[in-house]
Structures are given as structure tokens and as C-alpha cells.
C-alpha positions, 0 to 999 in steps of 0.5 A, spaced: 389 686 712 382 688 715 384 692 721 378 696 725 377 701 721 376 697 715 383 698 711 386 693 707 390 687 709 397 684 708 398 678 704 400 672 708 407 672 707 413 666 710 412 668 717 406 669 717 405 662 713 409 658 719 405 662 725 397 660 722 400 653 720 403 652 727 396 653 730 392 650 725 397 644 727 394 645 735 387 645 732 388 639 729 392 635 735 385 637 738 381 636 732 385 628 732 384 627 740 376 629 739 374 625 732 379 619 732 382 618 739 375 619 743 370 614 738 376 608 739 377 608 745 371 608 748 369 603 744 376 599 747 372 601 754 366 596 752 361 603 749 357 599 744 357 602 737 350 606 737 352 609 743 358 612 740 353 615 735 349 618 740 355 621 743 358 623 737 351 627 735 351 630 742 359 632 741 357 636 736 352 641 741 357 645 743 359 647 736 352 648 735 351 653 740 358 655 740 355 663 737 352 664 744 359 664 748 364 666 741 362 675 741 367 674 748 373 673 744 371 679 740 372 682 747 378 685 751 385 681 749 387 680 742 385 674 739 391 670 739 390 671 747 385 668 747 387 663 742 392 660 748 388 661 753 382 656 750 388 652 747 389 651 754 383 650 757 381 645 751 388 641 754 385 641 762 378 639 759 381 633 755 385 632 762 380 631 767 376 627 760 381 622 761 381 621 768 373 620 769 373 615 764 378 611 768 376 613 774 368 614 774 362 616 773 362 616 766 358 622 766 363 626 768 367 624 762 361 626 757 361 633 761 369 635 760 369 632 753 363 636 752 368 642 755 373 641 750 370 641 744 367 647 746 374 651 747 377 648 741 371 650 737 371 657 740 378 656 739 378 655 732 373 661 731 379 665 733 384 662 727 378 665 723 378 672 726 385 673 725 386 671 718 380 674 717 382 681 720 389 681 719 390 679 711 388 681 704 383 676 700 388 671 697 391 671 705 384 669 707 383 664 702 391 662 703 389 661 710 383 657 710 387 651 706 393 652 711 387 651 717 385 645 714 392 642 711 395 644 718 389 642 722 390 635 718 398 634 719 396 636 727 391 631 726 396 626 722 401 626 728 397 627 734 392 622 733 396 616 730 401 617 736 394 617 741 391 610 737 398 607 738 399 608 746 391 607 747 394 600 748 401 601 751 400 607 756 396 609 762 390 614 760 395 619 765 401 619 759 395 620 754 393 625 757 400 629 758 402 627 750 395 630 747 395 636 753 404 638 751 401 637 742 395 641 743 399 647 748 405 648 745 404 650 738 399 654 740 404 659 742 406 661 736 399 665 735 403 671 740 407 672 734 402 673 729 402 681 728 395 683 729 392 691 730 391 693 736 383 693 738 380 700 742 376 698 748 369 698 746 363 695 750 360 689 750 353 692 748 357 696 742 360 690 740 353 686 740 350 692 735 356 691 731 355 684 730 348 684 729 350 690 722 355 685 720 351 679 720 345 682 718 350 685 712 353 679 711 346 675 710 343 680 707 345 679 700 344 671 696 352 670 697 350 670 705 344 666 704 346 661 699 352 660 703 347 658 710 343 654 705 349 649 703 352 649 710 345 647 713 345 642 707 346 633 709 352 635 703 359 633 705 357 633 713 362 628 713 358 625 718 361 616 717 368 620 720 365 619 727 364 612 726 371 609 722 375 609 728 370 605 732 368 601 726 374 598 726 372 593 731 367 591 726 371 589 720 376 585 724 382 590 721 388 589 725 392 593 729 396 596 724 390 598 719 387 601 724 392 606 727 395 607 720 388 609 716 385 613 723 391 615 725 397 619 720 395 616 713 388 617 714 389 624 716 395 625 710 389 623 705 385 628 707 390 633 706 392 631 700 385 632 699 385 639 702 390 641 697 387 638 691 381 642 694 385 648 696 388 648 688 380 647 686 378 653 690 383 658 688 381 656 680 374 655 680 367 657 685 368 653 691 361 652 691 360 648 686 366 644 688 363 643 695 357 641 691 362 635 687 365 632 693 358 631 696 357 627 689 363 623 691 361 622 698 354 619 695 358 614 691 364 611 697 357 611 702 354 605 697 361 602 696 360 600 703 353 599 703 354 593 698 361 591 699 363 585 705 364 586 712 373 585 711 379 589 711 380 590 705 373 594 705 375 598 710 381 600 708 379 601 701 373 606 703 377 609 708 382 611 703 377 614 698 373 617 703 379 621 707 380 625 700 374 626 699 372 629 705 379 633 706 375 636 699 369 638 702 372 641 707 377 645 703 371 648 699 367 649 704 372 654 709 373 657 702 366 658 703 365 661 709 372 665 709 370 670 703 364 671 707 366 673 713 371 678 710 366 683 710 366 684 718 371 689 720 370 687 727 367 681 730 369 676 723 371 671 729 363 672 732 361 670 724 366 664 723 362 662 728 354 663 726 356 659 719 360 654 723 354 653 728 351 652 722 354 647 719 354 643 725 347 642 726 347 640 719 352 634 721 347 633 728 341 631 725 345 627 719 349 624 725 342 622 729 338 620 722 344 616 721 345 613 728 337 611 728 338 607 721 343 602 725 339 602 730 334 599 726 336 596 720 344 594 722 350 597 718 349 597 712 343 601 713 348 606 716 351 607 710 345 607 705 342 612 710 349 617 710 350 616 702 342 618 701 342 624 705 348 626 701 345 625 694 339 629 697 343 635 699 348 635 693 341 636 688 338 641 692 345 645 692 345 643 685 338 646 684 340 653 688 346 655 686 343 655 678 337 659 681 343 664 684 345 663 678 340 665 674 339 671 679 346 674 678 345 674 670 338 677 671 341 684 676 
């Protein structure tokens, strides 16, 4: 492992793997809350389309700015300390969510989710920051797929329970279901072994992370890695709208509980071990780079296909693999590059998340724009164009890196 002084760490052994895949699963029942629950059931409420496009732009911001608030957790408690608290502040936050949405003003349920999404995404940095700091380079890229192949499973079991009783239940036991998800698979990051940190005060902890950070973009790794996070490739920015356009497709009750809810959410997992594999066989790079292609493709399937069932089912199936790919090589990405840090790798998770995240906003607001304009195939057609753009010129920059690598 990375401890402190810079030592090499541990491989991810079966406890270890049982601890981070309990609390990927607690990231991704929070995950499921956020990007399968919240869209659908404000369309249930009577939220229009292109508001929940505009909602989902906006919902990405915390992640954006997330850097701002994340040296905290690099800070005082151990990181799996902080893991619990925010999981548990991230479980308040959805509860008094659920209740203004009920109960009004609607603006009030804007600003707790908004809360939310900022603990969890402070609380995924912490997964980050401990795999980085506490296993060896194969346990990092082990535990980069557990995060995403856990975060799915959580996501599989928690969004399809949350969609079935949006019909069936007060938001009152919503909100105790998805709070009990998310709270009590967090526990178990108290037993993952991680070294103790020395007290150290804020100002150090901001020069380490600014030496860290600029040693860490110093090189073209660090700069190609900004560069395809930034990208419109592989945003997966069509997720956020699936669940609410369902509606619009007529899809029954089942179809939409099944493909937004645990087969969805399993697809995507088979998506993140193809992926996974990839990436440990080949540069998770170029692998990113072929699932931004895919995504091109299935966004033309649904930009020239009929407005049915079958359509929204078949594009949703493809696009969940494809999308569980892009995710698994992107995190590969990003884990071998904040290896480097020995003390704030949960700080640096963050700039490359934050990163990415504005990529999915300005693609989000392009695509959004495009509806509101021209209707839903122009959605389409926009998602699936910024994807062709961003896959070439990630083509173009990974050959000049190339070139550059062969040059030194």
C-alpha cells in the first residue's frame, strides 16, 4: 500500500475485496437514488422533460466544485470515518429531499438533493483515497472495477426496489428504505485496515496537494487523462434522461422498473467486467476511446428508430453495456494516475472527477438545448455527435502521445 511515507502497499485480498464491494454497494444505492429514482419520480410528480434536463445539468455542479470541499476529508479522521459520516449526512439530505418534495416548496427539494449528490460524491472520493493509499497497483485497478461493479449491484438493488414502490408507498418509506440501503453497507469501511495519518495542518496538507497535483499533471499521462475526462466522450449524459423517458415511449410498468431498475443496473455490470477485463489486457485508454464509438452508434439507433417499447428497450440494453465499459476504463484511468499521491489521492480523485463532471454539464446542457428546440430526436442526434467528436479527437490525442512516448 501507499502509506504516508510512500511504502508500497498490500494486494486486495478477500476481506479486503468483501469490505470495498460492501461500500461500492452503499455508493451505488445512492448512486441508483440520484440517477434512476429521482428523474422518474419527478416526472411522476408532472416535472416536464426538459426541466429534468435542466435539473440534471444542474445536479452535476456539486461534483464540479466538489474539490473545493474534498481536502476536508484528507484532513483529521481516517478516511473510512469520513466514509460513514457523509454516507450518513448523504442519507439526511435524500430524507428531508423526499419530504419537500411532498410537502413544498419545490425549491427546497432542489437544494437537499443538491446536498446529497455533494456528500456522496465527497464520499466516493474517500473509496478512492483509500484504495489508492492502502494497496499495491493491482489492488488499485482490482478495486477501481469493484467500485463500479459494487456501485452497480447497489444500484441494481436499490433503484428497482425505490421504482417499485414509487407507486406503492409514501415517500416517508422511501425514504427509510433508500436511508437503511445506503447507511448500513457503509459500515463496513470501519474494518477496511488503513494506516494511521500524523496530525498535519490544513496549510501543509494544501502544499502537499498542490506538489502532488502539479507532479501528477506535470507529465503527458496527467495531461492526456485531463484532456479525455474533459472530452463530450463517453459522458453518458442519455442516463439521466432514460428513467423519465420512459413515459414517453409507452413502456409499461414492468419494462421500466426492470430496464431502469436491476437489469439495467446488472447490464451495466456486465459491462464494467468486459470493461474491467479490457483493462487489465490492454490501455484503458483506448478502451474508453472504443466505448465512446459505441455510444455514437446506439445514439443513432434511437435517433432514427420509432418512438415504442421495443425501441426503448432495445437501445437501453446496449447502451447499459456500453456505458458499464466506459465507465470501468475511465476509473482505471483515473486510479493509476492518483497513485502517485501519498497523501491527498482522495483530493486528486476529485480534480479528475470534477473534471469529467463538467464535461457531462455542458454535454447535458447542449443536449437538453437540442430538445427543447428541435424535440427528441434531436436529443439523440446531439448526444451521439458530441460523441463521434470527442472519440476522434481522443483518437487524434492518444496517437501524438504516442508518438511522443516513442520520440523520449
Amino acid at each position: 500500500m501507499h502509506d504516508d511515507s510512500g511504502r508500497e502497499g498490500l494486494p486486495l485480498d478477500r476481506t479486503a475485496t468483501l469490505l470495498y464491494s460492501l461500500i461500492a454497494c452503499s455508493l451505488g444505492m445512492a448512486g441508483g437514488f440520484f440517477l434512476s429514482e429521482v428523474p422518474y419520480l419527478m416526472r411522476t410528480f408532472g416535472i416536464p422533460l426538459e426541466s429534468i434536463g435542466w435539473y440534471s445539468t444542474a445536479s452535476v455542479f456539486p461534483y464540479v466544485i466538489q474539490p473545493l470541499f474534498n481536502p476536508m476529508t484528507d484532513l483529521g479522521m481516517k478516511r473510512k470515518s469520513w466514509f460513514v459520516w457523509l454516507s450518513v449526512a448523504c442519507v439526511m439530505s435524500i430524507a428531508m429531499a423526499l419530504y419537500y418534495l411532498e410537502h413544498g416548496p419545490r425549491s427546497l427539494f432542489y437544494i437537499w438533493v443538491f446536498t446529497g449528490q455533494v456528500m456522496y460524491g465527497l464520499a466516493t472520493s474517500c473509496y478512492g483515497g483509500l484504495a489508492a493509499t492502502t494497496l499495491d497497483r493491482m489492488g488499485r485497478l482490482r478495486a477501481s472495477n469493484l467500485l463500479n461493479m459494487g456501485a452497480q449491484a447497489g444500484g441494481a438493488v436499490g433503484s428497482t426496489a425505490l421504482l417499485a414502490m414509487t407507486q406503492r408507498s409514501s415517500l416517508f418509506w422511501l425514504s427509510i428504505v433508500c436511508g437503511a440501503s445506503i447507511a448500513i453497507p457503509s459500515l463496513a469501511a470501519l474494518l477496511i485496515k488503513e494506516p494511521n495519518r500524523p496530525s498535519r495542518r490544513a496549510m501543509d496538507i494544501a502544499r502537499s496537494f498542490a506538489a502532488e497535483a502539479r507532479q501528477t499533471m506535470s507529465g503527458s499521462d496527467g495531461w492526456l487523462g485531463l484532456a479525455m475526462c474533459v472530452c463530450p466522450a463517453g459522458t453518458i449524459a442519455l442516463n439521466f434522461f432514460l428513467p423519465a423517458l420512459a413515459i414517453d415511449y409507452h413502456a409499461p410498468e414492468w419494462m421500466t422498473v426492470s430496464l431502469n431498475g436491476f437489469f439495467g443496473w446488472m447490464l451495466t455490470l456486465s459491462g464494467i467486467y468486459l470493461g474491467g477485463q479490457a483493462c487489465l489486457r490492454h490501455d484503458s485508454r483506448v478502451i474508453y476511446v472504443i466505448s465512446a464509438f459505441a455510444m455514437t452508434i446506439v445514439g443513432l439507433f434511437w435517433a432514427i428508430m420509432p418512438i415504442t417499447p421495443t425501441s426503448y428497450a432495445v437501445g437501453s440494453i446496449v447502451y447499459s453495456v456500453v456505458q458499464g465499459a466506459s465507465l470501468a476504463s475511465c476509473s482505471a484511468m483515473v486510479f493509476d494516475l492518483i497513485s502517485r499521491s501519498a497523501t491527498s489521492s482522495s483530493t486528486q480523485y476529485s480534480v479528475f472527477y470534477a473534471v469529467s463532471s463538467i464535461a457531462q454539464m455542458y454535454v447535458l446542457s447542449i443536449d437538453t438545448h437540442a430538445y427543447s428546440r428541435s424535440g427528441l430526436r434531436a436529443l439523440y442526434a446531439s448526444d451521439a455527435l458530441l460523441n463521434l467528436i470527442g472519440a476522434v479527437l481522443l483518437l487524434l490525442l492518444l496517437r501524438r502521445w504516442g508518438q511522443h512516448k516513442s520520440s523520449l
